[in-house]
C-alpha positions as CSV (number, residue, x, y, z in Angstrom):
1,X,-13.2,-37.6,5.7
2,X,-10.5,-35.9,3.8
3,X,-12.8,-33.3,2.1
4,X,-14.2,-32.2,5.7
5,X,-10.7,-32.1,6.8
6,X,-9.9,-29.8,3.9
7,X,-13.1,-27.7,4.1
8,X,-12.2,-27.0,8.1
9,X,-8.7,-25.7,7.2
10,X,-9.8,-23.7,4.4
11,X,-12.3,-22.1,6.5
12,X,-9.7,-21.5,9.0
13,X,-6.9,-19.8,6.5
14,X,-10.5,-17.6,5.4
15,X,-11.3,-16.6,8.7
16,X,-7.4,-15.8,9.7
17,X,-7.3,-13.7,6.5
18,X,-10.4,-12.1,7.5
19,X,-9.2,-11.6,11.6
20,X,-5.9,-10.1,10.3
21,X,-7.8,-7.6,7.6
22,X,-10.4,-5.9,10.7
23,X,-7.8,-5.7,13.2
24,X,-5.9,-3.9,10.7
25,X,-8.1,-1.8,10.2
26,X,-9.5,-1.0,13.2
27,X,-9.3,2.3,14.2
28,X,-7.9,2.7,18.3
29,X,-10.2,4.6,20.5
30,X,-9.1,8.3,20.8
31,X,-6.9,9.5,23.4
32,X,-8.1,11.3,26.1
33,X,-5.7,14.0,27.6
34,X,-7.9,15.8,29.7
35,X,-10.7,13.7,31.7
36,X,-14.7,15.6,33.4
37,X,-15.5,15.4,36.4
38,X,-16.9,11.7,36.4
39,X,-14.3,10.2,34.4
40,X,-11.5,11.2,36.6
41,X,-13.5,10.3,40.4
42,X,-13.6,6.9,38.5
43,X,-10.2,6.3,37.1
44,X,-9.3,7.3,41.1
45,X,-12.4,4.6,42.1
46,X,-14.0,7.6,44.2
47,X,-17.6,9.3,44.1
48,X,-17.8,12.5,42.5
49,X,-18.4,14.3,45.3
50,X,-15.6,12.9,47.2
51,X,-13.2,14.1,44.5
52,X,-15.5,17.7,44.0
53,X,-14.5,17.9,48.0
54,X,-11.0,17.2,47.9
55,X,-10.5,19.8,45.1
56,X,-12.3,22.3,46.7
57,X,-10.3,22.2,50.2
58,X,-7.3,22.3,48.0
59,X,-6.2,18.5,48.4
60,X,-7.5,16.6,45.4
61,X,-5.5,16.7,42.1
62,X,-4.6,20.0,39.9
63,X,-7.4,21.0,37.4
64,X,-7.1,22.4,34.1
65,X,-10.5,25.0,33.8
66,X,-11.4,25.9,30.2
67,X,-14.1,28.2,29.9
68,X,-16.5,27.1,33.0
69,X,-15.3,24.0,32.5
70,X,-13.0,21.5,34.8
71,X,-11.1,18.9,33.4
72,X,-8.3,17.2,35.3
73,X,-4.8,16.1,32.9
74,X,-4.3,12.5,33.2
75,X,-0.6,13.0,34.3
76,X,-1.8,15.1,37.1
77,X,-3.8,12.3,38.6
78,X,-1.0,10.3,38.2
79,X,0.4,12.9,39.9
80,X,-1.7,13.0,42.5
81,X,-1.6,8.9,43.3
82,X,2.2,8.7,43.7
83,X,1.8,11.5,46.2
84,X,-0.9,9.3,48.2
85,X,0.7,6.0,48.0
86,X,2.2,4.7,51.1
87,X,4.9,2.3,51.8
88,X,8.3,1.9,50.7
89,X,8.7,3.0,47.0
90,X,10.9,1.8,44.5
């Protein structure tokens, strides 16, 4: 019984040693600044063309174009949430 005992808390110290090592090295998933389209009507849990309509009667949140492309910055969603919320604010 004493062996098994032994066996289980080697195994343990192994797989802690192994956790700690990956997590370590594990690389964090890249930063997004600037989000499409899609990305951004789902971050605001809203269809695409419900955002697509808001921007183009002027309402929805500031884009950034580059090239042909629209991207919105994540601090202008933000943005664009604090001036939507309702209620008393702290």
């Amino acid at each position: 019984m004493r062996r098994i005992v032994r066996l289980t808390c080697h195994s343990l110290q192994v797989m802690t040693h192994h956790a700690r090592h990956i997590s370590a090295n594990a690389e964090a998933p890249p930063l997004k600044l600037l989000l499409d389209y899609p990305a951004a009507a789902s971050a605001l849990s809203m269809s695409r063309g419900a955002l697509r309509d808001l921007v183009y009667k002027g309402r929805g949140p500031v884009v950034t174009k580059i090239g042909s492309r629209t991207f919105f910055a994540v601090k202008d969603l933000e943005r664009f949430i604090e001036r939507h919320r309702e209620g008393p604010t702290d």
